[in-house]
N, C-alpha and C positions, 0 to 999 in steps of 0.2 A: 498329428492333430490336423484337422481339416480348417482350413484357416478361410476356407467358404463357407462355414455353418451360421446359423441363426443361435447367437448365444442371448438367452433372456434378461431381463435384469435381474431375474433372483438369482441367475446361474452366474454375472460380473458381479452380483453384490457378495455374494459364498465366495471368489477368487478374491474379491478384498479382502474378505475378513479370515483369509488366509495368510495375509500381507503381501499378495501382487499390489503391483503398479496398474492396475488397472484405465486408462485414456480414452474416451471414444475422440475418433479423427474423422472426419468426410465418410463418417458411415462405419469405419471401419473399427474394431476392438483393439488394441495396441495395450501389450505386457511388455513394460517396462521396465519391471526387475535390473536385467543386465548391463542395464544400457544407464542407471538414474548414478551410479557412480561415475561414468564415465561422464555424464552432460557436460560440455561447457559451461554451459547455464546456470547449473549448482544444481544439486537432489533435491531441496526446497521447491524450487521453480514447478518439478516433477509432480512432487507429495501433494503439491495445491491442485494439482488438475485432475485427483485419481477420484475418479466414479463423474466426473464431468466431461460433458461434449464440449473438447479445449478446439476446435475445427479453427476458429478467429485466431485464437493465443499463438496455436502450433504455425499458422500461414503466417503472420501477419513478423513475428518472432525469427522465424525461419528461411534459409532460400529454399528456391525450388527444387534445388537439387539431394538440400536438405531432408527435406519434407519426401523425396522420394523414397528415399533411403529408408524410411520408418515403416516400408511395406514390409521388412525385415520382420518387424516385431510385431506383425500380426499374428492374430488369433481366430478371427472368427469377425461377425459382422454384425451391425444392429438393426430390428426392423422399426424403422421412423415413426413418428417423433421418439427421441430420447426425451428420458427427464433426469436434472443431472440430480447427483447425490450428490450430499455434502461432505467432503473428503474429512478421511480421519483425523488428518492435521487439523481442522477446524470445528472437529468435534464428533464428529458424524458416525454414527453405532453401526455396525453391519452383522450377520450372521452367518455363521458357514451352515450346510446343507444338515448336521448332523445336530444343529441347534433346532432347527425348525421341525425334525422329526421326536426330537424328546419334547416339542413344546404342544407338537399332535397327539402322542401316549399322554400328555398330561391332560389334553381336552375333552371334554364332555364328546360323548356320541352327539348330542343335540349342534354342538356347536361346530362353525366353519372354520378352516384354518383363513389366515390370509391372505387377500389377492399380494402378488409380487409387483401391483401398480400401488397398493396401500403403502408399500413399503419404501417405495420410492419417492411417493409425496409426500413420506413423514419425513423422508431425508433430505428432502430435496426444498424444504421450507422452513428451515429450525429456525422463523422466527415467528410460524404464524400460531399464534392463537386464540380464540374465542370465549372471549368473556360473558358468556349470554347472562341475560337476567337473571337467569334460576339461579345463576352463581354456581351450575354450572360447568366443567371446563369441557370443550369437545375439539375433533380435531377435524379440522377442514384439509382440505387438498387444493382449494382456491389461493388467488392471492394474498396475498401476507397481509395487507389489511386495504379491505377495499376504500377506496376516497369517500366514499358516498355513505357507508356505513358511522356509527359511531361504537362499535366495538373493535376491541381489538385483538388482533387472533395472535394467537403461536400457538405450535402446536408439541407434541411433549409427553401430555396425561391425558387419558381417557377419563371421561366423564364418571365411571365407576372408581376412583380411585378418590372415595371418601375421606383419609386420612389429609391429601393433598389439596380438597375442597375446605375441608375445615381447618386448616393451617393457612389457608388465603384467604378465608371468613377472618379469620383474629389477626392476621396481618393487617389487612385493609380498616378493621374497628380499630386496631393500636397504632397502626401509623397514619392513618390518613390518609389513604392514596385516592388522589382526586378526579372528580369524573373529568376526563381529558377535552372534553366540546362544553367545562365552565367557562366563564370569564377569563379574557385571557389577562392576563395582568404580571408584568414585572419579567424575569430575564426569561425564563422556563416555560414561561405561559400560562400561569395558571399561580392564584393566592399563594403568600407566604405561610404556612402552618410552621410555627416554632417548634413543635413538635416532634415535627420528621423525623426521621429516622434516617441516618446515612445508606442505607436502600432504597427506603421509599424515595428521598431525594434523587440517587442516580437512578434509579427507573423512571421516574418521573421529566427529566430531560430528556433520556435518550430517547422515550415515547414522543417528543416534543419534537427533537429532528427527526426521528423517523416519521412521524405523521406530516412534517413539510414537506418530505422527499414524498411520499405518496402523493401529495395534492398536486404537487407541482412537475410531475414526471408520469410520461405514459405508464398505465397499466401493465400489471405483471402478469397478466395473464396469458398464457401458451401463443394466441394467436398475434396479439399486437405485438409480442417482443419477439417472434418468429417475424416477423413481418421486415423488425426494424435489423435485425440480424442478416435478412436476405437483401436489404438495401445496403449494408453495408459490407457484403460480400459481392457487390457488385459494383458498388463506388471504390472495393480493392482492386477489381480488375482491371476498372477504368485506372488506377494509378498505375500498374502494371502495364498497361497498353500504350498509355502516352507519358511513357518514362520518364515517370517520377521517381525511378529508383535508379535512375542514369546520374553520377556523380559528375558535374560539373567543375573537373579538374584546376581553371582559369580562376574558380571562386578560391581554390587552397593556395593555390600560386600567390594572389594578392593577399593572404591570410600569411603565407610564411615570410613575404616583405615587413608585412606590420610587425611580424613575430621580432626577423631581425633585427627592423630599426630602434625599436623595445630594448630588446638585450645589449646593441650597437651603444646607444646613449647607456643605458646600465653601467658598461665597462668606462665609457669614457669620464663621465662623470666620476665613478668610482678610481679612476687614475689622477683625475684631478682634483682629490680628496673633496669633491662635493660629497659628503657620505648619504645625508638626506636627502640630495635631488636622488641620489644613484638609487636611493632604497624606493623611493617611490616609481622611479621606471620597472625597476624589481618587481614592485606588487603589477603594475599592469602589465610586466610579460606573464607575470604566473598566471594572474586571471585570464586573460587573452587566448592562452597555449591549452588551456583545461578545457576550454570548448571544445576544443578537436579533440583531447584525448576523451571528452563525453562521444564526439561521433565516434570515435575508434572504437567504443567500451562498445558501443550495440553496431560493431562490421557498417555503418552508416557511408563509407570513404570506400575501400576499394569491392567489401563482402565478402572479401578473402579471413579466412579465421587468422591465420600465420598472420600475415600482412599487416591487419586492423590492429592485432595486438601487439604486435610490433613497434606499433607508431603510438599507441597510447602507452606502450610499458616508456617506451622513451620520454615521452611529455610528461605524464604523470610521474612516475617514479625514479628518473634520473633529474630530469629537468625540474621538479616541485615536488619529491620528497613522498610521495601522498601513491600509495599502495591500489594501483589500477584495478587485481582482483578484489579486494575488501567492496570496491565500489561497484565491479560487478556483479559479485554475490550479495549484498543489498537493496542494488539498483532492480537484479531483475523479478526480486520478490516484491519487489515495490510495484513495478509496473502491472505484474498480475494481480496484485494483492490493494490497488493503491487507497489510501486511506483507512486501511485494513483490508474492506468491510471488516468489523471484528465477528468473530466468533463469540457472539453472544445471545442467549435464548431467555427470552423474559419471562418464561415459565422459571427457570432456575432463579431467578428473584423473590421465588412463592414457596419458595422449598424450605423445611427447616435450616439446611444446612449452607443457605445463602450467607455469603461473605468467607463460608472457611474453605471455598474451593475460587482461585482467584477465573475471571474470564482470558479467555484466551486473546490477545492479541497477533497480528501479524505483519502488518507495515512497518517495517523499521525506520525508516522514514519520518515518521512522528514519535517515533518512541523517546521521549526527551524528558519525559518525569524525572524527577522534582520542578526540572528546570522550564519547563512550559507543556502545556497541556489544551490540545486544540480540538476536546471532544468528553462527555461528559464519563466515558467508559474508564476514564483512568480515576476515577473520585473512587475508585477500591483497588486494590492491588489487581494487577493483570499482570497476568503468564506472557513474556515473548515468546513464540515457536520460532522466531532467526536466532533470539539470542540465547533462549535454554534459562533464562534466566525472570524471575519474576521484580516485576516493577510494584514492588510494596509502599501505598500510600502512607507515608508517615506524616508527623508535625510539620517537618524541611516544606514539605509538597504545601500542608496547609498555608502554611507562610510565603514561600515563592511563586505560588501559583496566584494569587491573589496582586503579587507586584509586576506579573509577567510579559503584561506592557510598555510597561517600562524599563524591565530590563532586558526587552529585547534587542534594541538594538546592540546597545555595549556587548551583551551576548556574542552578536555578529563581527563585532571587531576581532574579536579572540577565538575565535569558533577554529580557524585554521591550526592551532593549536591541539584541541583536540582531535582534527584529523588526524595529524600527525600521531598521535596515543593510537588510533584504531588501527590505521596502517599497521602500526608494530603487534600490535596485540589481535589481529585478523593473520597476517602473516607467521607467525610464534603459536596458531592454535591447529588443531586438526582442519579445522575447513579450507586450509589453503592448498592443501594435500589432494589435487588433483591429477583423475587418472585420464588414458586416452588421448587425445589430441593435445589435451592442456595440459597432462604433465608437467612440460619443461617450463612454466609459467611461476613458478613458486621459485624456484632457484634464481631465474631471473630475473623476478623482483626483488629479493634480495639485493642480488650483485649490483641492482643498478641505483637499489635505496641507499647502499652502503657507499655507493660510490657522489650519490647527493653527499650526503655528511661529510664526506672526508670533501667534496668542493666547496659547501658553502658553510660547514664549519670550523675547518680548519682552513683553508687555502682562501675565503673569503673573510670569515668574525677575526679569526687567529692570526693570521698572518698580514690580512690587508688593512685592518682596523687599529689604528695606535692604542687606543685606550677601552676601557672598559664602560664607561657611561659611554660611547661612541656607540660602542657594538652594542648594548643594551639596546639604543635610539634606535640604532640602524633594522636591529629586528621587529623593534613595538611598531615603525612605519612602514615596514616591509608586510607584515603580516598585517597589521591594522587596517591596510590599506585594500587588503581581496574584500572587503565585508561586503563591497556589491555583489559579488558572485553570489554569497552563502545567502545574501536576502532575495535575489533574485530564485536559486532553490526555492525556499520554501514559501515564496511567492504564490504560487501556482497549485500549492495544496492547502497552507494553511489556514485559510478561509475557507475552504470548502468543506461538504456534509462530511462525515464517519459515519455515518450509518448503515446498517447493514442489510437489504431489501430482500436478502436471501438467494439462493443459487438461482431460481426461474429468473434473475435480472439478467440479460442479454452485455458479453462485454463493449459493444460500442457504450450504450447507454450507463456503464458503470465507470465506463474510463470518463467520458461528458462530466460526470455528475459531480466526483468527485476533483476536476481538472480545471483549471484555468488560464484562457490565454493572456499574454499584458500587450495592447495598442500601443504603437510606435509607429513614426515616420520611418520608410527605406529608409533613410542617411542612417541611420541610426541603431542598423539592426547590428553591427557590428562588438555594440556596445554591450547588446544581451547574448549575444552568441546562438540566438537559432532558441535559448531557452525561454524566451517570449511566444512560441509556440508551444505550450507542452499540452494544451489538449489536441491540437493535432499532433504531434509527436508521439501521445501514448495511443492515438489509432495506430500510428504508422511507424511505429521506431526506428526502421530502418531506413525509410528514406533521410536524404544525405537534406543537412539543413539548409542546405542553399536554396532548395526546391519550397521549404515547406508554408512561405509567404503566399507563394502559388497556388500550392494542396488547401492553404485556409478557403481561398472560395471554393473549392467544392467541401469542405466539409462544413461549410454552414449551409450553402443548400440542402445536405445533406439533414443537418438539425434542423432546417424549414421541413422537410419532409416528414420527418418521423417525430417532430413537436417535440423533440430534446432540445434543451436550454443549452445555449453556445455561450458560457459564458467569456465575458474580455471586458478589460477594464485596462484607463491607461495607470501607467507606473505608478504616479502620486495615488489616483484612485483604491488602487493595489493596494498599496504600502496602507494606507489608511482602511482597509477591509480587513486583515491580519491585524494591525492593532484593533480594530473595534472586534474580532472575534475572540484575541486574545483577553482583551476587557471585559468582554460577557462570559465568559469561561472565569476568569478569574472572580467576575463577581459572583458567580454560583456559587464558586468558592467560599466567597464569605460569606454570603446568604446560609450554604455547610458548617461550617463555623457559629455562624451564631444558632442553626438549631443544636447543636452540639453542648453550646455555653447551656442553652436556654435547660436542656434535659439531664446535664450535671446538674445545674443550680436548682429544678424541681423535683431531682432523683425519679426523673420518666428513666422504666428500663430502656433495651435497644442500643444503647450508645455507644459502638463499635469502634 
């Protein structure tokens, strides 16, 4: 194969719908078939980027030496601009060559087949479509929905597709779906209709953040988000040039003292049967030591694969129990995927067959139904593609989701607990089953998780603890006691948008949107461990955290430039943003609920 050709998009959209891995890179075609079981990364990581220009993801993700290496699995080259397709994990339809010649025999002489740019910007936009007046539906190739307009596009169905018009004529007469630029009034933005129907209500919200993320973030159109794409492949250079991806060894030095004097008090208090001082130095080594095994998980310390993982299998999984691959094969669909965007098309809301095909999610990260819901896409059951498993809305959800501010903190107290559940049950499944460099990664994490329990539960509860209400205490204070860490995680996402703006969003401006930083004094950064930066972190993952107080002022000039919102707020501030988003998420909730009472008690049909 000539791996200098000009391959078209109709020619990489037919090698998709073959089942290649299809990547555009720096121009270049990359089939990644042989190589997506082998990744470090996980074949998730992979499957998100096929029919997308991953150019940011692959650099910024990768070293240089790395990224060399992938001239390997070239194929062929693209003539510029791309436009990305929405990969099949996330929904996205494709055709092989011998589809589009049965769909020519089937066409009229009069009529034309379609351009291979058509095809692109129906895949490349699955959320835009146009509600015009006539009622209607057409499909645009423009932005997903312009600020300025008051219709709202996705696109899906062609305007000839009368069955589909008149099933969204009697949708909108029986539920009430409301003109979205009414009054805005109460959580959703717009009047209470008792009426609703459990669709028309979650299309109704997600319309509500997706039209805030439009107003308030640059345009999706090809040239401004090319624009902000090429400033932020030049603000990488700049980090690359004045080594910011140079590890400040003297910053781990001072971190491995702290580390010891942590454990140093641990033991001695636990010799001098202090049990509860000893459990609480316990909880701040484990919190303390999981910082660095987060740099290790993304090579952040030395950039050595061996090396990084090395030092994190030891922290994490000897040292705290808690299964370092589970967290990198989550972590790094998160950082591609973050806050999903979900895989959701609001044409499929208009369809007869809405509600019995669940939407796809992908963040695992938020995935936490029953137990909290920080976006309106889970108010119907959603498909995970990390976990193969669907997140069915039941009664549980109606009820916890509605208390969910208030039991989040307690949540956080015991949260480390269920790490401990995922570790075993990520490790015990197929996914841990890696090939290539990571093979030997699975083994030994075992040996070194097996070798936690046998120190801190037998040679630590069993043998060092006299009594049984002891050892109970000792663990409820030991583990109760990380709950800063687990609220600091979800700090940094769970107040921010789910929405999904479609592929044309540029990954600076999707990491921004969905990320947030938390203000702190230097004295003090030791306390968050570098995850007080995570929307600089999710531009730059691999620079080493000690740098990345520094990297913030270039990436707010950065959002001064490209009019991306840098958000930061201090810790209290935070804390109080998550609870008020988890209170409006919960109060939809009941707002759900009572249209639900409202249309049993009147026998309105729809009541799903």
């Amino acid at each position: 194969m000539d791996r200098t050709q000009i391959l078209t998009p109709r020619a990489i959209e037919s090698l998709i719908a073959d089942g290649h891995y299809i990547v555009i890179h720096d121009g270049q075609v990359l089939r990644l078939d042989g190589w997506s079981e082998k990744h470090p990364g996980g074949k998730l990581a992979i499957r998100h980027m096929v029919g997308r220009d991953a150019t940011d993801e692959i650099n910024v993700y990768h070293s240089a030496k790395t990224v060399r290496l992938m001239a390997a699995f070239r194929i062929g080259r693209i003539q510029a601009p791309w436009t990305n397709l929405t990969p099949p994990i996330r929904g996205g339809v494709f055709r092989k060559y011998q589809d589009e010649e049965e769909s020519i025999s089937s066409r009229s002489d009069d009529e034309e087949p379609p351009l291979a740019s058509d095809v692109a910007s129906v895949n490349s936009s699955t959320t835009s479509l146009e509600l015009a007046a006539d009622d209607d539906l057409k499909l645009d190739s423009g932005p997903l929905i312009r600020s300025t307009s008051k219709t709202l596009e996705c696109d899906g169905y062609g305007s000839d597709n009368s069955h589909e018009v008149n099933h969204r004529r009697a949708f909108q007469a029986k539920a009430d779906i409301f003109d979205p630029y009414s009054d805005l009034k109460g959580l959703t933005g717009r009047p209470l209709i008792k009426d609703q129907t459990r669709d028309a209500f979650t299309l109704q919200t997600m319309q509500d953040e997706l039209q805030r993320d439009l107003e308030n973030y640059p345009s999706l159109d090809a040239v401004t988000q090319r624009n902000i794409t090429e400033k932020y492949q030049a603000l990488h250079q700049r980090v690359k040039d004045e080594g910011y991806y140079d590890c400040r060894y003297i910053e781990y030095g001072k971190e491995f003292v702290r580390y010891t004097l942590l454990f140093v008090l641990f033991l001695v208090c636990l010799r001098a049967e202090w049990y509860m001082t000893s459990a609480v130095f316990l909880a701040l080594f484990w919190q303390q030591t999981m910082f660095t095994a987060h740099d290790a998980g993304h090579r952040g310390i030395t950039h050595n694969f061996v090396i990084d993982t090395l030092v994190g299998l030891f922290i994490a999984d000897f040292c705290c129990g808690l299964s370092l691959g589970w967290w990198k094969s989550s972590h790094n669909v998160h950082h591609l995927v973050t806050n999903s965007p979900v895989s959701f098309n609001i044409a499929q809301h208009r369809r007869p067959d809405f509600g019995t095909n669940p939407s796809q999610e992908h963040d695992p990260d938020i995935q936490n139904c029953p137990m909290f819901v920080t976006g309106p896409t889970f108010f119907k059951s959603v498909r995970s593609s990390y976990y193969d498993f669907t997140f069915a809305w039941t009664a549980a959800a109606d009820f916890l989701v509605r208390y969910q501010q208030y039991t989040y903190y307690p949540t956080m107290f015991i949260a480390r607990f269920n790490l401990y559940l995922l570790s075993w049950l990520h490790l015990l499944s197929p996914r841990s089953q890696n090939l290539g460099s990571a093979s030997w990664t699975r083994s030994a994490e075992i040996g070194f998780m097996l070798c936690y329990w046998y120190l801190f539960g037998y040679l630590l509860l069993w043998r060092s603890i006299p009594t049984w209400t002891l050892r109970v205490a000792f663990v409820l204070v030991s583990h109760v006691l990380t709950f800063p860490l687990h609220v600091q995680i979800t700090l940094s996402h769970w107040a921010t948008s789910t929405a999904d703006l479609g592929d044309a969003e540029s990954f600076p401006q999707r990491q921004l949107r969905t990320t947030m930083d938390v203000d702190c004094p230097t004295w003090l950064d030791f306390v968050h461990g570098g995850l007080q930066f995570q929307a600089v972190h999710h531009l730059f993952p691999r620079v080493p955290r000690h740098n990345l107080r520094k990297l913030q002022t270039l990436v707010k000039q950065f959002c001064t430039e490209t009019g991306i919102e840098y958000k930061i707020l201090g810790f209290v501030d935070g804390n109080k943003e998550v609870l008020s988003r988890l209170g409006e998420v919960g109060k939809q909730v009941e707002m759900l609920v009572q249209c639900q009472k409202y249309m049993a008690e009147t026998g309105e049909s729809g009541l799903h």
